[in-house]
N, C-alpha and C positions, 0 to 999 in steps of 0.2 A: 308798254303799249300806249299808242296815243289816244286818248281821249277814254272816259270811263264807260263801260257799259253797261247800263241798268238790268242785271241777272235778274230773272222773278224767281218767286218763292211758291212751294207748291207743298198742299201736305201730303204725308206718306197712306194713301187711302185714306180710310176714317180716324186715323190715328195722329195722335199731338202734333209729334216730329214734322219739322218744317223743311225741304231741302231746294235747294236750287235746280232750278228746271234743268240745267245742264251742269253735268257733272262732270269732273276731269278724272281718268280710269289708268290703270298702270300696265295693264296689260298692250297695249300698243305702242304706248309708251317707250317701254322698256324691250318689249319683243323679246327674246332668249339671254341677256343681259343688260346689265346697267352704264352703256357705255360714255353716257357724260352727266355723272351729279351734280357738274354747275348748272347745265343746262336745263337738267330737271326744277331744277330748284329756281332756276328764273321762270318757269315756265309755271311752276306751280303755284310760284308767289305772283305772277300777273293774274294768270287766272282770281285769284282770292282777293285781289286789290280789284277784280273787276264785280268780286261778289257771289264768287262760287266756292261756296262751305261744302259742298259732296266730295269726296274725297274715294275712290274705288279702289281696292286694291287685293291681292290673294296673295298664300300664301305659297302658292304655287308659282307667282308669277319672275320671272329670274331664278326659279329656286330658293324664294325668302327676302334678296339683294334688295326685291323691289319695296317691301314692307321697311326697310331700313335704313334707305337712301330715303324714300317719300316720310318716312317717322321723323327723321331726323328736320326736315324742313317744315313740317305739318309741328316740330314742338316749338320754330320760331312764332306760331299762330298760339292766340289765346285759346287754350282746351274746349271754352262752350263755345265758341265761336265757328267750330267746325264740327264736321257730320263726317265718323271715318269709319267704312266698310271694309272688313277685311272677308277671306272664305277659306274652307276644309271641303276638303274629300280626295283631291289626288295624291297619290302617292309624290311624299317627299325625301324618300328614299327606299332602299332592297330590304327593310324590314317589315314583314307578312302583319303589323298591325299598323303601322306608319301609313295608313290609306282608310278610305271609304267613311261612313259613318258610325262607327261603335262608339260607344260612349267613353273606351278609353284613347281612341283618336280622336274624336271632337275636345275632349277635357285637356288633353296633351298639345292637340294642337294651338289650341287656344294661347295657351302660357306662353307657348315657343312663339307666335304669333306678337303676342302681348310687348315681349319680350324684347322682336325687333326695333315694334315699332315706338318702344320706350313710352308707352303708356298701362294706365292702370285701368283703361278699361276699350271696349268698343263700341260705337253706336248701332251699329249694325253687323251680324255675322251671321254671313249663309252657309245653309247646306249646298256646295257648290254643284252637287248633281244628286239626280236620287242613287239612292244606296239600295237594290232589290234584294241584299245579301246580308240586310242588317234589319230583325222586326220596326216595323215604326214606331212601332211602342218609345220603344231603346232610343228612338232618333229623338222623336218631342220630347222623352224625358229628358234628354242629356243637354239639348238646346234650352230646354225650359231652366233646368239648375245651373246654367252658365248667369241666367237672367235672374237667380236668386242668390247667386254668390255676387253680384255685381260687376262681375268681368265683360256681361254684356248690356245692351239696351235694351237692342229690339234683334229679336232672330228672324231669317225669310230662308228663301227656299232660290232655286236657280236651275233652269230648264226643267224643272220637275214637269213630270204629268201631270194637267189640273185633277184627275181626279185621285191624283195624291194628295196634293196641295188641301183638295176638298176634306180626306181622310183623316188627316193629319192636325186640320183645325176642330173638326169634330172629335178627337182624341184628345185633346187640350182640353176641351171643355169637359169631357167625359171623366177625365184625370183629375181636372184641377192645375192644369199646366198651362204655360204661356204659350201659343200658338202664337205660329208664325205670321208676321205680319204683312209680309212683304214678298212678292214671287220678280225674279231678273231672268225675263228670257229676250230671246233676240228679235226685234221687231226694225223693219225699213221698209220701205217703197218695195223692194225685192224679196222679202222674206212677212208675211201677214197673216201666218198662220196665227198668228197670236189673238187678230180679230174675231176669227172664230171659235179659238179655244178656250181663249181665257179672258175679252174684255166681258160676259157674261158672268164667270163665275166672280171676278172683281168687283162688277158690281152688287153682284147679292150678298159678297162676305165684306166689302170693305176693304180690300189689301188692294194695298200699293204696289206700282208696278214700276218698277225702273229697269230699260230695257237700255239691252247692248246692242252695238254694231247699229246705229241709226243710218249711217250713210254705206251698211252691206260691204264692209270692209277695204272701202272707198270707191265701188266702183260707180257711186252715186253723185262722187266730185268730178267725171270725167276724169279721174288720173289714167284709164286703162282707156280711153277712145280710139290711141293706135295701136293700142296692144298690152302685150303685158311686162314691162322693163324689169331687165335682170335686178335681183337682189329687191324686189318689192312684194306687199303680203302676199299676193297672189302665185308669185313664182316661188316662197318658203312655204307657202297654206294651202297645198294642193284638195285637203277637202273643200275649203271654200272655191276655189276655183271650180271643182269639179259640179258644184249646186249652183253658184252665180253668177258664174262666166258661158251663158250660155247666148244664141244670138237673138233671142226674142227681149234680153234683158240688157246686150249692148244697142240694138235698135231704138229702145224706149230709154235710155241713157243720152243719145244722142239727140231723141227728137223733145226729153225734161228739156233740154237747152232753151228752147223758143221760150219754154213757159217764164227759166228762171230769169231772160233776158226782158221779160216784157213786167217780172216783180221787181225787176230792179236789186235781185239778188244776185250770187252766185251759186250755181246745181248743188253744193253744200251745205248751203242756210236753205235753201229750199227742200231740200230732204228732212234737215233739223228741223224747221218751221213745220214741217205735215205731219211729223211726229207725234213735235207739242200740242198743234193743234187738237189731240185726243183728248179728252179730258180724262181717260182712264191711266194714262200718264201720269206719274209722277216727275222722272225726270229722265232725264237720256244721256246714255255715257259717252263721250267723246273721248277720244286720245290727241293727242298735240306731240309732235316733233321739234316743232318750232315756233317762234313767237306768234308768226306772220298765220302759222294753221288752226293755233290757238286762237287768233281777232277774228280769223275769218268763222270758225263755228260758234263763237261767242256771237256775233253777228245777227246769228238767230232768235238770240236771247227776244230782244224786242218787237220781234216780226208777228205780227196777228193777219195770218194768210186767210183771204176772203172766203166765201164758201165756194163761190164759182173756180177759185185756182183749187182747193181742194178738191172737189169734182173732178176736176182735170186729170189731174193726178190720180185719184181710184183710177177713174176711167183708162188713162194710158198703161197703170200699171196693174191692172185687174187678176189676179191669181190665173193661171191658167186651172183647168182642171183636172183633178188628180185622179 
């Protein structure tokens, strides 16, 4: 990449851990396979030479490939030097305990996890969805003892229902267990339900909020202005097309353009930028394909968007009502 970009640092809620406002994620990354390890690995060592320690990753994601290709480049970086998230719950194969949350999928997964990514521990490990088929009890215990055998840091939670998330911290403390720190749900211009649900409960517990999908699975870059091109997320991700590809959200796609042309940005860092702008943000997960996709959302890094372009932005993009 030419020229450095000064990443910021943001704590994880009220907690020590410090991560970079944008963080680089494996899931888009990689898509259903790992089809070029050099690639990744240039991609993921710019990112880190520009200052981005977040490191996102499941164990779902390729089937595992992705924790072992991104392990393997993440152990050319110094250990404290990076923040590395991995997650459990989907099913990683046809065996009836190989899913959800028990505590002998959580413990199992972990290792085999561990495993890939050739480290001895992780900084972060979510509950990647809630588990209704498993007591909570069983879930904070078995996340708590991963945090007392030292295999983990900090554990958090991922799309959960805030008032799980709420349950669950209150269970921790009732136990004596380490509650979850940290909640990863999906937040952009196009999807804000999260301002309703949960930048209130964040702020009265303290958890840190690192959200996916900032630019709506890019339909926030204008890549979909003329439609939707064969073999891209939207023609493989027919749920997401079915929620964001509607025409009140390509209309306000098209007419962000004025705003981002008059910050001197492009619709991408402008999406990024109204994100960070939240202070209930911790940090926001991007994916990168390419060098050129990686400087352009790293771009945002340094943007402190006015309150007036803010405004703009609610106002254009305002939740319809449900």
């Amino acid at each position: 990449m030419g020229g450095e970009v000064p990443v910021r640092y943001r704590r994880l809620g009220r907690w020590g851990l410090r991560v970079s406002e944008i963080a680089l994620g494996g899931w888009t990354t990689f898509g259903g396979s790992v089809r070029d390890p050099a690639a990744v690995r240039e991609i993921m060592l710019a990112a880190y030479e520009a200052g981005v320690n977040y490191f996102d990753i499941a164990d779902v994601y390729a089937n595992g490939e992705a924790e072992r290709v991104m392990g393997a480049v993440l152990g050319e970086m110094p250990r404290h030097t990076v923040v590395v998230a991995s997650k459990v719950f989907f099913p990683m194969s046809d065996d009836p305990n190989d899913r959800g949350l028990s505590r002998k999928h959580v413990h199992e997964s972990i290792d085999r996890s561990l495993e890939r990514l050739g480290m001895e521990y992780v900084d972060l490990y979510f509950a990647h969805r809630f588990d209704p088929d498993v007591p909570l009890e069983e879930v904070v215990w078995a996340f708590s003892d991963l945090v007392d055998r030292g295999k983990v840091l900090y554990w958090g939670t991922s799309e959960w229902p805030p008032e799980m998330v709420r349950r669950a911290v209150a269970l921790a403390r009732e136990g004596g267990w380490h509650p979850p720190v940290v909640e990863q749900p999906e937040y952009s211009l196009v999807q804000r339900r999260v301002e309703r649900e949960l930048f209130p409960l964040v702020r009265e517990l303290g958890t840190g909020l690192v959200v996916w999908s900032p630019l709506g699975q890019g339909l926030l870059t204008g890549k979909y202005d003329g439609g939707i091109p064969e073999g891209s997320r939207f023609a493989r991700l027919p749920q997401f097309t079915r929620r964001l590809w509607t025409e009140t959200n390509r209309r306000r796609v098209v007419a962000m353009r004025e705003i981002a042309e008059e910050a001197g940005l492009t619709r991408a860092q402008l999406a990024l930028a109204w994100v960070l702008a939240h202070p209930e943000v911790s940090a926001a997960i991007v994916g990168a394909t390419s060098l050129a996709q990686l400087e352009e959302n790293l771009g945002a890094a340094e943007v402190d968007l006015p309150a007036g372009v803010v405004a703009r932005l609610d106002d254009l993009f305002a939740p319809e009502e449900e």
